[in-house]
N, C-alpha and C positions, 0 to 999 in steps of 0.2 A: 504494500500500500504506500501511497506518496503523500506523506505526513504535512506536505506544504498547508493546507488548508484546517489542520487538527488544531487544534486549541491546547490540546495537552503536550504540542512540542513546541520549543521555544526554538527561532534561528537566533543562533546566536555568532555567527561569522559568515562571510561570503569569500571564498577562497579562490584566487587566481592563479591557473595551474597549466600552464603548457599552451599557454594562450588561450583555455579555456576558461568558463566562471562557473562555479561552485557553491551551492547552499551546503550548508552545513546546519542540519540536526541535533537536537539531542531529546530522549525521550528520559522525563525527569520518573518517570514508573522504574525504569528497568535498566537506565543508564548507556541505554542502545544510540550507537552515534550512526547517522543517515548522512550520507552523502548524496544530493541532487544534484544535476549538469543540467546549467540552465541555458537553453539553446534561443540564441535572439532574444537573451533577459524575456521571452514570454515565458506565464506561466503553465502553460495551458501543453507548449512542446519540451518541459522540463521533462528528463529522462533518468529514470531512477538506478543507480549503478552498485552501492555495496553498502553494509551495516556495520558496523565497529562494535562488537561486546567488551565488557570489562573479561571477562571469563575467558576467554581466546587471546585476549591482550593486544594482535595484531592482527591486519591484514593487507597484503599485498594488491594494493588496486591496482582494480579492472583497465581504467583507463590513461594505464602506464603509456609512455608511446615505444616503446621498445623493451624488449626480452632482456636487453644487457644491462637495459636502467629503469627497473620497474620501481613503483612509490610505496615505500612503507608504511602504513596509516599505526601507528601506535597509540594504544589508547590511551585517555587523560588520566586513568583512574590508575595505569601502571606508573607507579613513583620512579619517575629514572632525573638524577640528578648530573648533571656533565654530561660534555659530547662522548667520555672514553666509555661511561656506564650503558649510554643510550646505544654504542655500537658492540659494547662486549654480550647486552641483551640480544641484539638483532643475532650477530654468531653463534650463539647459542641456542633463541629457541624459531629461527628461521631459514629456510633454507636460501640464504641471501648472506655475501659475506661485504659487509661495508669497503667503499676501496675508501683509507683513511685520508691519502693524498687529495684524493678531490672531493670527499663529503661533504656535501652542502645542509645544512640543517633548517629549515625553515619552519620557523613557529604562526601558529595562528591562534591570537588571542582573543578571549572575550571576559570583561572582568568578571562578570556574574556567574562565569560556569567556571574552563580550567582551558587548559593547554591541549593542543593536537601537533604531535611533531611529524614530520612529514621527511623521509629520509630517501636520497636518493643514492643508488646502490648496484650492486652488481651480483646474479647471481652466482650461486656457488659450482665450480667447474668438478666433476666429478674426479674423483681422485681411484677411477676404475683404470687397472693395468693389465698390459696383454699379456705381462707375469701371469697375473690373478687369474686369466681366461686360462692358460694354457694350465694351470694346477688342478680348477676345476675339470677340466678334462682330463687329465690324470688322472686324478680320483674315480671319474665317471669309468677311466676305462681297465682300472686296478681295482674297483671295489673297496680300496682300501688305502689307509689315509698314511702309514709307512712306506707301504710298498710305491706309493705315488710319490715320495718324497722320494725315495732311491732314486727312481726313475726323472725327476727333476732336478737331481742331486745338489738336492738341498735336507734340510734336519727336518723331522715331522712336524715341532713345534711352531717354525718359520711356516710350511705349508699351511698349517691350521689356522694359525693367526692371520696369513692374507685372505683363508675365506672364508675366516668369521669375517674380516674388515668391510669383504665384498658384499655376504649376505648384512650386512649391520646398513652397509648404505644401500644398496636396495632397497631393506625393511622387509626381504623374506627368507626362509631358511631355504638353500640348495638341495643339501642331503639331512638325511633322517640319518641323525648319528647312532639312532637306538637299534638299528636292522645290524644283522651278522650277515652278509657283508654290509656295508654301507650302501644305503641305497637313497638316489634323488628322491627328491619331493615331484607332486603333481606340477607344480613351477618349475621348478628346478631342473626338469627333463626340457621344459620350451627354452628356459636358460640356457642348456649346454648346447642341444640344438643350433641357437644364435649364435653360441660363441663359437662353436666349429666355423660357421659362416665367414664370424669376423677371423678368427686364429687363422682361415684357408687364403681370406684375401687380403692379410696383414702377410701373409709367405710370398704368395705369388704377388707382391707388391718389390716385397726385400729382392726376389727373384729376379724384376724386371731389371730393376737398379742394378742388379750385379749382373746382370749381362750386359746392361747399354754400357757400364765401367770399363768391364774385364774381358768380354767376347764372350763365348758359350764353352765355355769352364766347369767341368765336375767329373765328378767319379761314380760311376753307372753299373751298375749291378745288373746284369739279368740273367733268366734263367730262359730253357726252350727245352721242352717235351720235344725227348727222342725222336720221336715222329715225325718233327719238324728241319731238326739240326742236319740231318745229313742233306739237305734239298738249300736251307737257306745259309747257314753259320760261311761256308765256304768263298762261298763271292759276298756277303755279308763283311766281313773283317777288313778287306781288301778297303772295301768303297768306303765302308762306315771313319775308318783311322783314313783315309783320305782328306775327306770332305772337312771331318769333326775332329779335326789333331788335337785341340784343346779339350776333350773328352777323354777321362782313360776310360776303357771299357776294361769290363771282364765278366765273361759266360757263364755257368754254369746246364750243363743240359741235367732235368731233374724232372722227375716225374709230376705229376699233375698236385695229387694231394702234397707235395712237399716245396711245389710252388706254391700254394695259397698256405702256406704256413709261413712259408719264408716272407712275405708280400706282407701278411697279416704281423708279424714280427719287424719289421722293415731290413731282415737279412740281403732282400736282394729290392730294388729300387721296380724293375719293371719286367714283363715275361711274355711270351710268345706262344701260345698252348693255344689246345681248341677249346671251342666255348658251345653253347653258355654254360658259365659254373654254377649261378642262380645261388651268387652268393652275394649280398647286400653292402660288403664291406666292400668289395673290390668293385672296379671298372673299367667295363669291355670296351674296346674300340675296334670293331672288326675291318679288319686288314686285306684276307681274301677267300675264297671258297674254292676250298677244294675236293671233284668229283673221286671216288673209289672206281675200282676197277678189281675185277674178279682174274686172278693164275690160275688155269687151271693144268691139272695135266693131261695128258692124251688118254689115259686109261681108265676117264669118270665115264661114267655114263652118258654125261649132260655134253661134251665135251663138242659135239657137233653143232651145238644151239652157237646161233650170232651173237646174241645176249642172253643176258639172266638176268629176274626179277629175283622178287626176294619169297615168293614163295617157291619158286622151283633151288634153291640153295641148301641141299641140305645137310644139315648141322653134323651130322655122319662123317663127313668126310672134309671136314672144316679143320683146318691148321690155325689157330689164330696166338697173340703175342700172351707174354705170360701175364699175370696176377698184375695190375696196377696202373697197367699201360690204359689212356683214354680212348686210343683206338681201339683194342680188346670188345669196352663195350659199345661203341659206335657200330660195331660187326656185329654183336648180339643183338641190336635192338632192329635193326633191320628185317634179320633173317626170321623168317617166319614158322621155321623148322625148331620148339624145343623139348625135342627129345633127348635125353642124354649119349653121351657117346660112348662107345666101349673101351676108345683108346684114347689115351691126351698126350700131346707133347705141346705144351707151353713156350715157343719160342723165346729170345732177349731182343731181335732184331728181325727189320722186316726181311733181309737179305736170307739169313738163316732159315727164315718159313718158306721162300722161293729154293732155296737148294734141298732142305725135306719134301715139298712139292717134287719136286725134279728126280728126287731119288725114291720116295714112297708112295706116289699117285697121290688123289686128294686134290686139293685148292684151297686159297685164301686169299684173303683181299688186301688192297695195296693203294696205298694214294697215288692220283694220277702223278705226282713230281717224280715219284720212282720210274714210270716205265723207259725215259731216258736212258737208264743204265742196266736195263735189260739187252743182252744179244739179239741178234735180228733173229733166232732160234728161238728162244725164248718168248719172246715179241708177239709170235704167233700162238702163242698160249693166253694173251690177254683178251676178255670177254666183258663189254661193260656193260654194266646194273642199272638197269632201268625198270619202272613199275614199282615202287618209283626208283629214281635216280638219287643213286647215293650219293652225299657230299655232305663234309665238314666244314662246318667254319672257325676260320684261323683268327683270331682276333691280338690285339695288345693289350695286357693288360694290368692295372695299378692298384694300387689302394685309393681310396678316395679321398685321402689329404694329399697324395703328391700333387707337387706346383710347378714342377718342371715343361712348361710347356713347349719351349722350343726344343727342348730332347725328345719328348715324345718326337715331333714332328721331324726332327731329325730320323730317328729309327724308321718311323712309318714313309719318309724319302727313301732310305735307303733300300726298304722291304719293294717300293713301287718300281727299284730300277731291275730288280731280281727274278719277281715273280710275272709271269704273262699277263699282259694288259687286262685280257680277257676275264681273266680269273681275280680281278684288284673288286673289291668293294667299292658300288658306284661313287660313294657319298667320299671318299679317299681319293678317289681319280680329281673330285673337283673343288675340295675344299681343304684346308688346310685344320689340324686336331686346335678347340676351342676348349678348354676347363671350366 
C-alpha cells in the first residue's frame, strides 16, 4: 500500500538520489520506513519501491543504478556511531563490502524522527577458487575426503577446510559427511556437475594459451587394440613424428577392457579400439568403419557360395581370436549359429587363425585392412558377409575431461592420410574434432 495519503505516516524527508526525488516514510505503529519515487513531483504517478524494518536493520535498494554500487538503506533505529562502525556493520551483516577509499556517506535528517544513512558501496566479489572446484571433484570422485587429498597432494585438513569455506559461502552443504562413503547432497551433485563445466573450460582455456606460447607440445599416451595396430601403428609413427615433432608419442597396443581402465585412471591420455563401449565416462569420436570379411578354406562345405550371410556361418567350424579380444565378440554376435562346438582353438592373432585355416579347414573372419597381406593364393579364399554386412566401427577415444584439442585432431589427420577415403567417417572427412 502507498502510505502517501494515510494519516498515520508522517513524511518526514524528501530525499534526492541519483537525480531522482524520494518521499521518505515512516510508520510510527511498527517503525516501518517506506520509500516512495516520486515521478514528475505528481502524486498520483508516485511508484512504490522498498520498506526499511528495524528487525532486518538493512536493505539494499531497489533503485540502485548499478550492481557495482548498489545503496545501503540502514535503518535509524540501528545505533551505529562513526563512519568505521557504520562500515565494519555493513561487512559483517551484508553481503556488500564498503570500498573505504571512496565511501561517501550521506545523511538524511529530520529532527522529529532520526537519521537514515545511505551508503554507497561495492558488492562482495566471491572468494570461490578453481582450487576449491577441483577438490570438490576429488572428493566426488574418491568418495572420500583423505584419499582426495592424496590425490591433490595436499593434507586432509587443508582439503576440508577449503570446502567447508566453499559450502559456508554458498550457504549449502556439498557432501553429507554422515554416509560411508561420502556422499553429495541433492545440491551438491548440480554443484559438481557445474564445476566439471567450469574445471573443463578453465583447462582447455590454460591449453589454448600454451599452445599459441609454445607450439603443440606434450606427451601423448595411447593405447590401440591389436586388431587395429598391425593395419594402422606402421605408416602411423612415420607421419604422426613428422608433422607433430613437438609431440613425444608413445603406444601401447592393449586390449579393450584394459584401455578403458587405463583412460578411466589417466595411465594412457587417448586410444584407438572399436566402439561403442557404452561407457559414460569416456568419449567416442569415430574415425572409420571397417567391413569383415569371411577365410574360408576349400574343404567347408559353404566354400562355393560368392558370399555369406550370417545365418549360413556356422559356428562348427569357426576359428575365432582368444578370450578378450573385441573382435572375438563382434564375430559372435553376428553369427546366427549358437551351438556349441566340439573343438576350440582360441587364436592371439589374426595371422595365426588364417594359417590354422590353411592347415585344419574351417574359416574365420578378418577385417577388411588384413586382406592386403594375404597371397594372391590365399586371396581367393576370401568370401564377404552380407545379410547383413559386417562392419566395425573404429573410433578415438578419451575420457571426458581431456582438453587437448589440437592433439586429438592431430591423431584423427594422421589416421585420414592412412586409412581409405572410402572407409573415413563422413562427419571427419569434413570437419575438424570440436570439445
Amino acid at each position: 500500500m502507498i502510505p502517501n495519503e494515510d494519516p498515520d505516516y508522517t513524511t518526514f524527508d524528501t530525499l534526492i538520489l541519483q537525480n531522482r526525488s524520494f518521499a521518505v516514510y515512516r510508520n510510527p505503529d511498527d517503525t516501518t520506513i517506506h520509500f516512495i519515487m516520486q515521478q514528475d513531483e505528481k502524486p498520483q504517478q508516485m511508484q512504490y519501491l522498498t520498506e526499511l524494518n528495524a528487525k532486518e536493520g538493512f536493505v539494499i535498494a531497489p533503485f540502485a543504478a548499478s550492481e557495482k554500487t548498489p545503496v545501503v538503506l540502514i535503518h535509524p533505529d540501528i545505533v551505529l556511531e562513526g563512519e568505521k562502525i557504520i562500515l565494519d556493520y555493513l561487512e559483517k551483516q551484508t553481503d556488500v563490502i564498503p570500498q573505504r577509499d571512496v565511501i561517501r556517506i550521506k545523511y538524511t535528517t529530520s529532527a522529529a524522527l532520526c537519521t537514515i544513512v545511505i551508503i554507497f558501496a561495492c558488492r562482495k566479489v566471491s572468494n570461490m577458487t578453481v582450487q576449491q572446484l577441483e577438490y570438490i571433484l576429488s572428493v566426488d570422485k574418491c568418495r572420500h575426503f583423505v584419499k582426495a587429498a592424496e590425490m591433490c597432494n595436499v593434507t586432509q585438513p587443508t582439503l576440508s577446510t577449503m570446502i567447508q569455506k566453499l559450502e559456508e559461502e554458498l550457504g549449502v552443504k556439498i557432501f553429507d559427511r554422515t554416509q560411508h562413503p561420502v556422499e553429495p547432497t541433492p545440491i551438491g551433485k548440480d554443484i559438481i556437475e557445474k564445476a566439471k563445466i567450469i574445471n573443463f573450460n578453465i583447462s582447455q582455456l590454460k591449453e589454448f594459451v600454451a599452445t599459441e606460447k609454445n607450439g603443440l607440445t606434450c606427451d601423448l599416451k595411447m593405447g590401440v587394440i591389436p586388431t587395429v595396430a598391425p593395419y594402422l601403428l606402421p605408416d602411423f609413427f612415420p607421419s604422426f613424428v613428422n608433422k607433430y615433432p613437438g609431440i613425444t608419442l608413445k603406444v601401447s597396443e592393449l586390449r579393450t577392457e584394459t584401455i578403458i581402465d587405463s583412460l578411466k585412471s589417466g595411465k594412457i591420455d587417448a586410444a584407438i579400439l572399436a566402439t561403442p563401449l557404452n561407457n559414460e565416462d569416456l568419449l567416442e569420436i569415430p574415425l572409420y568403419y571397417e567391413k569383415f570379411a569371411a577365410y574360408v578354406s576349400p574343404t567347408v562345405s559353404f566354400y562355393d557360395q560368392e558370399t555369406l550371410s550370417a545365418e549360413n556361418m556356422p559356428i562348427q567350424d569357426l576359428w575365432v581370436l582368444e578370450e578378450g579380444h573385441c573382435l572375438r565378440n563382434q564375430i559372435f554376435n553376428f553369427c546366427k549359429d549358437k551351438r556349441p562346438r566340439t573343438y576350440m582353438y582360441e587364436a592371439g592373432s589374426i595371422d595365426t587363425l588364417i594359417r590354422i585355416v590353411d592347415k585344419n579347414g574351417g574359416y574365420t573372419v578378418i577385417p577388411e585392412l588384413h586382406l592386403c597381406f594375404l597371397s594372391e593364393e590365399q586371396q581367393k579364399n576370401v568370401r564377404p558377409i552380407t545379410g547383413p554386412e559386417a562392419v566395425r566401427e573404429i573410433s578415438l577415444v578419451i575420457s571426458q575431461n581431456y582438453v587437448r584439442e589440437q592433439v586429438l585432431n592431430a591423431i584423427a589427420e594422421t589416421v585420414k592420410g592412412i586409412i581409405p577415403p572410402q572407409m573415413l567417417d563422413a562427419r571427419l572427412k569434413k570437419f575438424a574434432i570440436r570439445l
